[in-house]
C-alpha positions as CSV (number, residue, x, y, z in Angstrom):
1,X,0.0,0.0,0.0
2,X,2.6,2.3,0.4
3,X,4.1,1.8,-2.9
4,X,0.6,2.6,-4.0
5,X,0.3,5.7,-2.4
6,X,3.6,6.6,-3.4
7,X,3.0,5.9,-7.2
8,X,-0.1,8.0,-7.0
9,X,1.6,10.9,-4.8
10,X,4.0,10.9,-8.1
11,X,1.4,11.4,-10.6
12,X,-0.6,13.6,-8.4
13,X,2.7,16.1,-8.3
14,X,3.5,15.4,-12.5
15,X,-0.8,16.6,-12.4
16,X,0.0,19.7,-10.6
17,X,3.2,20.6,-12.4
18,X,1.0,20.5,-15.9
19,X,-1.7,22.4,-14.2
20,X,1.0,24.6,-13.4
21,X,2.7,25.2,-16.8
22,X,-1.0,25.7,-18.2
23,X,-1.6,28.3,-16.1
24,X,1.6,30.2,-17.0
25,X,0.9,29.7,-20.9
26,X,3.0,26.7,-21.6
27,X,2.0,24.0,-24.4
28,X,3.9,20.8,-24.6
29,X,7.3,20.4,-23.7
30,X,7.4,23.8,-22.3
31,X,6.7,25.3,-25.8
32,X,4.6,28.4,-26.2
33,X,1.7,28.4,-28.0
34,X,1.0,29.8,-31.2
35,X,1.3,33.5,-31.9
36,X,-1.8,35.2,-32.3
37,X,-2.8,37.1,-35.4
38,X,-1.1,40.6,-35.4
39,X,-3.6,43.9,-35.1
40,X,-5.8,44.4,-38.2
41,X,-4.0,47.9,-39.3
42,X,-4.8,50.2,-42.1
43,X,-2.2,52.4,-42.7
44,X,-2.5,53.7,-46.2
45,X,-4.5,54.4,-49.5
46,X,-2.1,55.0,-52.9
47,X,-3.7,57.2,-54.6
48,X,-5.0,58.8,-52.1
49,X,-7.2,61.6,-54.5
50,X,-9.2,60.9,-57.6
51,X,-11.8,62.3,-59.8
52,X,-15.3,62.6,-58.9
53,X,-17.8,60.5,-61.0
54,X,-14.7,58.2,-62.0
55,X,-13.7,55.2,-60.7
56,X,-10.2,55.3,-59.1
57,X,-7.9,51.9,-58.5
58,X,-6.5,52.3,-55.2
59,X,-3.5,50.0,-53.1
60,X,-4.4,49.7,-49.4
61,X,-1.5,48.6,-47.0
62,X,-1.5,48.1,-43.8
63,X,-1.3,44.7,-41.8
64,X,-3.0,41.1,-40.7
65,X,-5.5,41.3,-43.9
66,X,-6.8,38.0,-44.7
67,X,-8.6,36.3,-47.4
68,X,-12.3,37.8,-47.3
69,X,-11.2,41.1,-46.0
70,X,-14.2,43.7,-47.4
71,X,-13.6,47.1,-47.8
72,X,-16.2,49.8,-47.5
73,X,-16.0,53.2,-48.8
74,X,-18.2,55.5,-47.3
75,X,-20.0,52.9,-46.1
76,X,-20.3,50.7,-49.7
77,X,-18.6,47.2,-49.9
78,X,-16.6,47.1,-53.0
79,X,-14.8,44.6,-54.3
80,X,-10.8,43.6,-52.9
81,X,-8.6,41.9,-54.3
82,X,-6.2,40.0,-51.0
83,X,-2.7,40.1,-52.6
84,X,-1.2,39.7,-49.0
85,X,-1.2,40.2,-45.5
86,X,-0.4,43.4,-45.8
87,X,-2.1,44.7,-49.4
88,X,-5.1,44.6,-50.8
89,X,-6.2,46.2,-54.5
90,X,-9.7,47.7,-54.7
91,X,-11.4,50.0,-57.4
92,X,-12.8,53.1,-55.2
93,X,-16.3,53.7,-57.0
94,X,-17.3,56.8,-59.3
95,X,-18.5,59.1,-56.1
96,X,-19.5,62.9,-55.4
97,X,-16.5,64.8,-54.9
98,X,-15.5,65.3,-51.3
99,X,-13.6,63.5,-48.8
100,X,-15.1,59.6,-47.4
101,X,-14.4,57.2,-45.2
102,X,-12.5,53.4,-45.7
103,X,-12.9,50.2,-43.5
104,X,-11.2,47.1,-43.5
105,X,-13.3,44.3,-42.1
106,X,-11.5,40.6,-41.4
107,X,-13.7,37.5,-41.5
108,X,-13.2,37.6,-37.9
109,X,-14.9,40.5,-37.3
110,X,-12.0,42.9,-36.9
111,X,-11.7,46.2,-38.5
112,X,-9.7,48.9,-39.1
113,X,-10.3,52.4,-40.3
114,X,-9.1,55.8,-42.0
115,X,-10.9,58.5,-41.6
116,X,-10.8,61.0,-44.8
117,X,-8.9,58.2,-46.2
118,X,-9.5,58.9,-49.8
119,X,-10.2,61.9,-51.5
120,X,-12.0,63.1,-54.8
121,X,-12.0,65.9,-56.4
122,X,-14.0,68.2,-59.0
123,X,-12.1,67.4,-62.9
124,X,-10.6,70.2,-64.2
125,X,-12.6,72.0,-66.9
126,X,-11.6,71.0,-70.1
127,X,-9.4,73.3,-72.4
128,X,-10.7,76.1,-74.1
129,X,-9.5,77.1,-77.7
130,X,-8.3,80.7,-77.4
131,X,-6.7,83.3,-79.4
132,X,-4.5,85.6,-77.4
133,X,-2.4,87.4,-79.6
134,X,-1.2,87.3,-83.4
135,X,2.5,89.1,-84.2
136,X,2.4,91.0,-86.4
137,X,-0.8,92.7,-85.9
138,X,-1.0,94.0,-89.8
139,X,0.7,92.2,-92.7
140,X,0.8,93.1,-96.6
141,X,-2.6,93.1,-98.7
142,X,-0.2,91.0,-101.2
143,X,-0.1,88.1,-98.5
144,X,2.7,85.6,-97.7
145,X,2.9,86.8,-94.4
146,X,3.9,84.3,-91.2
147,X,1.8,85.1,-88.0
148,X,2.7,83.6,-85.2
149,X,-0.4,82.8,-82.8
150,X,-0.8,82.1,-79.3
151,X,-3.6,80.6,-77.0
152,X,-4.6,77.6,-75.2
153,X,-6.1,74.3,-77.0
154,X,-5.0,74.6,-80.2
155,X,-4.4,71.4,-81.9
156,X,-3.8,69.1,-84.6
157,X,-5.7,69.8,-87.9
158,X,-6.8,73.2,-86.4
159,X,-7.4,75.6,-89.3
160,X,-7.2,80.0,-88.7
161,X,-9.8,81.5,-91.5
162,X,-9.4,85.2,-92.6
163,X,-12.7,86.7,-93.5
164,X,-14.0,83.1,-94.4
165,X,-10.9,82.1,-96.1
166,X,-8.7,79.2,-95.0
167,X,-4.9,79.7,-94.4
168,X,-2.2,77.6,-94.1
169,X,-1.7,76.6,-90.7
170,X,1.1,74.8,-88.9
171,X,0.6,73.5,-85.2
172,X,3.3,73.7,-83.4
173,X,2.0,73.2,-79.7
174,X,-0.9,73.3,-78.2
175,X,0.0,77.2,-77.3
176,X,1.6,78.2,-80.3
177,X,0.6,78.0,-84.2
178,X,1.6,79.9,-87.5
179,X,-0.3,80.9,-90.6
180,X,0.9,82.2,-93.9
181,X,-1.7,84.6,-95.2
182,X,-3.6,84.8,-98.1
183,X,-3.6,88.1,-100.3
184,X,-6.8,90.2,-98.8
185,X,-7.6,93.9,-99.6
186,X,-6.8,96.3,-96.9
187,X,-8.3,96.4,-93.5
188,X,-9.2,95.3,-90.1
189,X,-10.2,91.2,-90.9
190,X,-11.9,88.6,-88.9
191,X,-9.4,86.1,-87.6
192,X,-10.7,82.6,-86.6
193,X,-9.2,79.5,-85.8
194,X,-11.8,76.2,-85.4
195,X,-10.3,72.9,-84.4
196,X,-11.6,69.2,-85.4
197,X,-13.9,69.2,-83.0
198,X,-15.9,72.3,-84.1
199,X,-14.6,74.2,-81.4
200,X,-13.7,77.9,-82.3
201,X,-12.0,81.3,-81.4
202,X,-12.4,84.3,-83.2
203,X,-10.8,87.9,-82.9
204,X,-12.3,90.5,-84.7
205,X,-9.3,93.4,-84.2
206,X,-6.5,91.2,-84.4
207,X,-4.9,91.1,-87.5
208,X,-5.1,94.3,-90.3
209,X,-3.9,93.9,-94.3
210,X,-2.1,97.1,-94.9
211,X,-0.6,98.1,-98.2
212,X,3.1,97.1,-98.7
213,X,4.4,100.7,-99.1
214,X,3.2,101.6,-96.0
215,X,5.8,99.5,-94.4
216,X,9.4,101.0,-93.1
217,X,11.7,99.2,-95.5
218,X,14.8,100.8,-94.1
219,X,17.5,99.1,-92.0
220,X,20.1,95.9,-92.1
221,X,17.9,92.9,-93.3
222,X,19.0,89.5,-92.5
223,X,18.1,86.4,-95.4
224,X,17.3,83.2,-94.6
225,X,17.6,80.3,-97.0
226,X,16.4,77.1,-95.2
227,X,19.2,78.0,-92.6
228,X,18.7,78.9,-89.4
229,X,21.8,81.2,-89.6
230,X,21.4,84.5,-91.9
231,X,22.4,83.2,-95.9
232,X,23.1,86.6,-97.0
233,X,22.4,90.1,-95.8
234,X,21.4,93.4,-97.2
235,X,20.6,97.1,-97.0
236,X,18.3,99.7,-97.7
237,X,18.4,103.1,-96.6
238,X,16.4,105.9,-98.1
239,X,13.8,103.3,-99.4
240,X,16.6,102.1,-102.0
241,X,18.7,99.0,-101.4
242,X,22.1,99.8,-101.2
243,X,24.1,96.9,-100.6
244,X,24.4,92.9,-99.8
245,X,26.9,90.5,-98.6
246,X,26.7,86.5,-99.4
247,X,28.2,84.6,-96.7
248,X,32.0,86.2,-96.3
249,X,32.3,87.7,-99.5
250,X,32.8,91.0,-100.1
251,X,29.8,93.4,-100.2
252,X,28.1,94.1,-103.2
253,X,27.4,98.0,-103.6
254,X,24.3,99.0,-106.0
255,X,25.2,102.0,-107.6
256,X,22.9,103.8,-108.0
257,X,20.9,102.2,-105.2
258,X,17.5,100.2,-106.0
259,X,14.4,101.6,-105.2
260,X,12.2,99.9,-103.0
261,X,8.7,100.8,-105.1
262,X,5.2,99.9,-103.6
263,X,7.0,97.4,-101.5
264,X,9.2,95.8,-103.8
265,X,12.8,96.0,-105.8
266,X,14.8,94.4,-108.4
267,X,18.3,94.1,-109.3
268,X,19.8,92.3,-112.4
269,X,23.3,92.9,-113.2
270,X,26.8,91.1,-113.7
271,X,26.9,90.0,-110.0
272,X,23.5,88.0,-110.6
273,X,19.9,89.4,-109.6
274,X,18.3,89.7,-106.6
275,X,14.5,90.8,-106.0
276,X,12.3,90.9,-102.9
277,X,9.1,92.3,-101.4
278,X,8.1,93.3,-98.2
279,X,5.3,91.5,-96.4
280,X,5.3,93.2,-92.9
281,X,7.2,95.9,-90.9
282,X,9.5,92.8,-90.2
283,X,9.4,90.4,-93.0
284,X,10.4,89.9,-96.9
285,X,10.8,87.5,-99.0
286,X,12.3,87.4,-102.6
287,X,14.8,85.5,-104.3
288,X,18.7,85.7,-105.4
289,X,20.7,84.3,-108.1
290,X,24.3,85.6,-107.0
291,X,27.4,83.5,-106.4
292,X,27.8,82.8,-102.8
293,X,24.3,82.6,-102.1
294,X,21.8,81.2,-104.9
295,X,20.0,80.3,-106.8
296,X,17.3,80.2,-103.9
297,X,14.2,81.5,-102.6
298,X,14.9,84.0,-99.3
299,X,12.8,84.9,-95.9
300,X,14.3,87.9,-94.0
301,X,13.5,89.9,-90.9
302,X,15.7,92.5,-89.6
């Protein structure tokens, strides 16, 4: 009997040393037991803005999502996509614009909010096609003029009408464009540019024909002949041209000088001919046949 007692004295202390280690949070063999679950977090929306009446995709990160984690936004369950524990993928729906609200609800019954979390905000008008200004302001009644214009929304395919009349037109942004004019009689015109889509700008007291004489012809003229370097130059003083230089050669002195006449002179002579006309205060154009320099159309400015 007293072995017996003894044998169940032994188990009775091995009971109380398991009752023990439960009670401290021990498993088997001293291990501890499994982690629990870390604390359903949501820590961040990427984007955090979009438009209003569009639907926005959205990353959510944050921590301890599990498979069948629903999101609300502003109290709506849309649809999430678990990539991992900590992201999810969701498609924030086409909403009002204004500021709402995101939860993250486990299986469990855990959530996790942001307050404000996502944003969306009122689109941006759309562009307006606009005509600011057009330089120069008056041009010759023989057109062949280059205006530059600037604005907002011009685009591809736009075309600038004079009075009714289509012009050449060359896009160059959606700020800036250039037209080469048509030969109009003199006086304030109606300037319009319309793009593909109908929409239109119109200026009536931006561009003037004026006659070529009334032009200042006078000063140091600088040619152009697909270069973006000066070709040749030449002067006129007095309303007479008076000299021109081709590259580095020596100056060519017109003796007497050549009138400039409603606009226009021209030379022929043993250097080679040379004629031009003037389309604005700033511009001519002509052409030269003179060693050094041509055969070749010309566009100068000065």
């Amino acid at each position: 009997m007293t072995k017996h007692h003894g044998f169940n004295r032994a188990w009775a202390c091995r009971l109380a040393v398991l009752v023990a280690a439960a009670s401290l949070g021990c498993g088997p063999r001293g291990q501890p037991p499994s982690a629990p679950s870390g604390q359903l977090r949501l820590t961040s929306v990427q984007p955090s803005t979009g438009l209003a009446g569009v639907a926005t995709a959205i990353t959510i990160t944050g921590d301890a999502f599990e498979f069948g984690t629903v999101l609300t936004i502003d109290g709506v369950a849309t649809a999430v996509t678990y990539v991992s524990r900590s992201k999810l993928t969701a498609t924030a729906p086409a909403h009002d614009a204004g500021s709402v609200n995101l939860i993250v609800r486990n299986p469990d019954g855990r959530t996790s909010g942001m307050n404000a979390g996502f944003r969306y905000v009122t689109p941006p008008p759309p562009p307006v096609l606009t005509v600011t200004s057009i330089s120069p302001g008056a041009g010759s009644t023989g057109g062949g003029t280059y205006l530059l214009l600037t604005g907002t929304n011009f685009r591809q395919g736009m075309v600038a009408t004079i009075d009714g009349i289509p012009q050449a037109t060359f896009i160059g942004n959606s700020t800036l464009a250039s037209v080469s004019t048509t030969a109009h009689a003199a006086g304030l015109v109606e300037f319009v540019v319309t793009n593909t889509d109908g929409a239109s700008a119109r200026l009536t007291s931006g561009y003037t024909y004026a006659l070529p004489q009334s032009f200042d012809a006078n000063g140091i003229w600088n040619a152009y002949i697909d270069l973006e370097i000066p070709s040749f130059r030449f002067t006129i003083q007095g309303n007479a041209l008076t000299s021109l230089t081709c590259g580095t050669a020596s100056p060519i002195t017109f003796s007497p000088p050549v009138p400039v006449i409603n606009g226009e002179f021209s030379f022929t002579g043993a250097a080679g001919s040379v004629s031009g006309r003037l389309l604005a205060a700033l511009q001519a154009t002509g052409t030269i046949n003179i060693p050094g320099c041509g055969p070749a159309t010309w566009f100068a400015d000065k």
